[in-house]
C-alpha positions as CSV (number, residue, x, y, z in Angstrom):
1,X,189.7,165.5,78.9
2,X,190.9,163.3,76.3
3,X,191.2,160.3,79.0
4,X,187.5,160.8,80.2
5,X,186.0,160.5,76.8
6,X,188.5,157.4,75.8
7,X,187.0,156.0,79.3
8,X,183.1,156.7,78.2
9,X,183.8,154.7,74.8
10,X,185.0,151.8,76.8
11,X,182.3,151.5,79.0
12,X,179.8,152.2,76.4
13,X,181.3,149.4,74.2
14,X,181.3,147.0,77.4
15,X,177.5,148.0,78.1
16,X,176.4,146.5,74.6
17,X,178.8,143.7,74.5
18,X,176.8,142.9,77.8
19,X,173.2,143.2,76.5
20,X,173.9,141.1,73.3
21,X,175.1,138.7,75.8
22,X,171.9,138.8,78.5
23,X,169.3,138.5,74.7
24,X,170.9,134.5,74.0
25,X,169.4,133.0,77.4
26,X,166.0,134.1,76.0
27,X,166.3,132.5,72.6
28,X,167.9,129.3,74.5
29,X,164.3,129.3,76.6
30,X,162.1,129.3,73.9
31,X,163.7,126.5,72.5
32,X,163.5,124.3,75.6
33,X,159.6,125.3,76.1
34,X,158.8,124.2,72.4
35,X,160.6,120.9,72.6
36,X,158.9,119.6,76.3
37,X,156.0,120.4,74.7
38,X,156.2,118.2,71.7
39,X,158.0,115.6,73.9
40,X,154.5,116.2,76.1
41,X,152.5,115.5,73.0
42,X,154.3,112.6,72.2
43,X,153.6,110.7,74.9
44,X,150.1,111.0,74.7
45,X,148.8,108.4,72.1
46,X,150.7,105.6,74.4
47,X,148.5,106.5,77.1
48,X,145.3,106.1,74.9
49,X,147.0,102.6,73.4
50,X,147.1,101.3,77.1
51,X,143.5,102.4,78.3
52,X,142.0,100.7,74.5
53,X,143.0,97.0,76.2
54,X,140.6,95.2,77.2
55,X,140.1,93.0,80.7
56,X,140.5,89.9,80.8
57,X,137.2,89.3,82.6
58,X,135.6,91.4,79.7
59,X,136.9,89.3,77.0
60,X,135.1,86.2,79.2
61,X,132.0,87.6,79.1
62,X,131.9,88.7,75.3
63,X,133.2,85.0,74.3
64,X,130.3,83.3,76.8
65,X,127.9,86.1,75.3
66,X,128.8,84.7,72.0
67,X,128.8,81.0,73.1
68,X,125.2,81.4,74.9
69,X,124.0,83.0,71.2
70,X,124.7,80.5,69.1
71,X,123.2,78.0,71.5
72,X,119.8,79.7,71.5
73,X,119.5,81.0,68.2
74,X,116.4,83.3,68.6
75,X,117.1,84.2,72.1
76,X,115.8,82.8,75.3
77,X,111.8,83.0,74.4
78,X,112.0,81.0,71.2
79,X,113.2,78.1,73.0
80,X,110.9,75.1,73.9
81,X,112.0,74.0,77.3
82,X,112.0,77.4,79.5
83,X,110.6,78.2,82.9
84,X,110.1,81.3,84.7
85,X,110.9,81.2,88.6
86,X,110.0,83.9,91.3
87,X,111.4,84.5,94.8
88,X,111.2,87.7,96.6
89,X,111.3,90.4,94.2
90,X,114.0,88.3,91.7
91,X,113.2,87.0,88.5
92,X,114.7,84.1,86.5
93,X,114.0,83.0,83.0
94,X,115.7,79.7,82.5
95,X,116.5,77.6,79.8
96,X,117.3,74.0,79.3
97,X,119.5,72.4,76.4
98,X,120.9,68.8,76.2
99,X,124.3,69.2,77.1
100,X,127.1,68.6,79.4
101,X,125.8,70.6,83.1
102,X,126.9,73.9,82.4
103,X,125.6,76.6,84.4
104,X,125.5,79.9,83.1
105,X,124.0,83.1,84.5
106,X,123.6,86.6,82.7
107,X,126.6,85.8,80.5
108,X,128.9,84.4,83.2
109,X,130.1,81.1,85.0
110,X,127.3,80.3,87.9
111,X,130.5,79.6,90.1
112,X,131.3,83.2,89.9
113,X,128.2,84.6,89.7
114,X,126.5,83.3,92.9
115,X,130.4,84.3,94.5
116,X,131.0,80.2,95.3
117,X,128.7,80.5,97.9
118,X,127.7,76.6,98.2
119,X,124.5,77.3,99.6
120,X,123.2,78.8,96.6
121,X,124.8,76.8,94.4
122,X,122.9,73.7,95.9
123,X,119.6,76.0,95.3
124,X,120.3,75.7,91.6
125,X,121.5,71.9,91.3
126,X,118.6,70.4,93.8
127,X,115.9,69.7,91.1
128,X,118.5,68.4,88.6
129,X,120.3,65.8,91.0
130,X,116.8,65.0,92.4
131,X,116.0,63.6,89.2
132,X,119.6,62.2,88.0
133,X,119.7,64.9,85.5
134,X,122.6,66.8,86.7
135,X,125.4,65.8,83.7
136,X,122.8,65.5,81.2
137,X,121.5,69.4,80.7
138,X,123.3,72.8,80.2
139,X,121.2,75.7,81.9
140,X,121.3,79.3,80.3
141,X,119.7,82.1,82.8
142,X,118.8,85.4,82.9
143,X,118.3,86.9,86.3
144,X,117.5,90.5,87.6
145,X,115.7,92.1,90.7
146,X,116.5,91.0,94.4
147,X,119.7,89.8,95.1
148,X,122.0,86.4,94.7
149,X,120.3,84.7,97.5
150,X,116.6,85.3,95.7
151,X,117.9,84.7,92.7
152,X,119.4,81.2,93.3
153,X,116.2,80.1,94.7
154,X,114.1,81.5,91.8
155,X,116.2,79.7,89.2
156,X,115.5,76.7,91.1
157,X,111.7,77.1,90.2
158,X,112.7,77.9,86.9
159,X,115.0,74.6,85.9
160,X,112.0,72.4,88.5
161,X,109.4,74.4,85.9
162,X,111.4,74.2,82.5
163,X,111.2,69.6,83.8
164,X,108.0,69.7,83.1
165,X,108.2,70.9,79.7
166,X,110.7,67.6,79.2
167,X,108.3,65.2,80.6
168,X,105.2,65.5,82.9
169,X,106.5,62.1,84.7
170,X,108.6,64.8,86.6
171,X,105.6,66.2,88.4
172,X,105.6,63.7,91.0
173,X,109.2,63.8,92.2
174,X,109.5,67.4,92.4
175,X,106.4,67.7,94.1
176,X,107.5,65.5,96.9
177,X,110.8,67.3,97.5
178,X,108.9,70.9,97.4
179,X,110.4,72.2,94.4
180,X,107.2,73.4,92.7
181,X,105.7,75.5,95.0
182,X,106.7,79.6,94.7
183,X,107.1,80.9,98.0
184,X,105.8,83.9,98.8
185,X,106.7,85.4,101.5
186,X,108.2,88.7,101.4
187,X,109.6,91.4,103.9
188,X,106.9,93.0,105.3
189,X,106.4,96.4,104.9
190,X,107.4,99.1,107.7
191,X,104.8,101.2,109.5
192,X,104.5,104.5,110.4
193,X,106.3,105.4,114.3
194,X,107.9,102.0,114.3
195,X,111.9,101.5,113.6
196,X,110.5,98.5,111.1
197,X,107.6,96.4,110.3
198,X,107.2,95.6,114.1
199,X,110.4,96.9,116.3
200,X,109.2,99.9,118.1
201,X,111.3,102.4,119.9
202,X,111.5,102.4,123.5
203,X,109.2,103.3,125.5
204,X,109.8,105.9,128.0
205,X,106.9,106.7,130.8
206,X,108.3,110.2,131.6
């Protein structure tokens, strides 16, 4: 009898020693879970440091936006020698400055704004080079509606527009190459039971 009690003391004595032992893991846990968590946090204000940098391509734009600003001090309608040009349904409001023969468009280089596309780019030099002009002026434009290919031949009027303003000796030349007259024409509008203004849909007898 005496054995069998000694025994129950023993394993009773084991059983705690045990569950002190199996309440450390949870104590070690905790601790792990509160320190990824502040490692988690910390790592957080690098992230917003690396989105705040700017593009480079914005930081072009900003310094042109300031260049073209202090160029035309009062913005583009208090300036004296400004056309307006149409084509399509685009819109360009040009401006002409003694300068150098830069080309600017809404803030950027006209190189990569009309995508180097040497077609248009000829649209916007033709009525300087026809009158020998084409090192002597800078050009500052604002463009919207249509797209690049209207808008190259509307700031075309414009700069052929804003010569007249610079002397009306210009009117002759300009005249003869064309580059005074708006064209109007414009996609025509698509009817009702037709795939466009005229295409139809085949015709079926049966």
């Amino acid at each position: 009898m005496a054995l069998s009690i000694s025994s129950l003391s023993v394993s009773f004595s084991s059983l705690s020693f045990s569950s002190h032992i199996s309440q450390k893991p949870l104590s070690l846990s905790f601790g792990r879970t509160q320190s990824t968590s502040i490692s988690h946090v910390s790592r957080i204000p690098s992230l917003v440091a690396s989105a705040a940098v700017a593009s480079p391509a914005e930081s072009e734009t900003a310094d042109l936006k300031k260049y073209v600003k202090s160029r035309l001090p009062g913005g583009f309608a208090a300036q004296t020698i400004i056309g307006t040009g149409r084509r399509k349904s685009a819109i360009a409001r040009v401006v002409l400055q003694e300068g150098t023969g830069k080309f600017i468009i809404n803030y950027r280089d006209a190189k990569e704004y009309l995508q180097g596309n040497p077609l248009w780019l000829q649209y916007i030099r033709v009525p300087l080079i026809t009158l020998g002009y084409e090192n002597s002026y800078d050009v500052f434009v604002k463009a919207e509606g249509g797209g690049l290919s209207g808008q190259a031949q509307a700031i075309s009027l414009g700069i052929a527009r804003a010569l007249l303003k610079v002397s009306e000796d210009h009117r002759s030349p300009l005249r003869q190459e064309g580059l005074l007259t708006r064209d109007s024409r414009v996609v025509e509008r698509k009817k009702a039971g037709l795939k466009k203004a005229r295409k139809a849909p085949q015709f079926s007898k049966r």
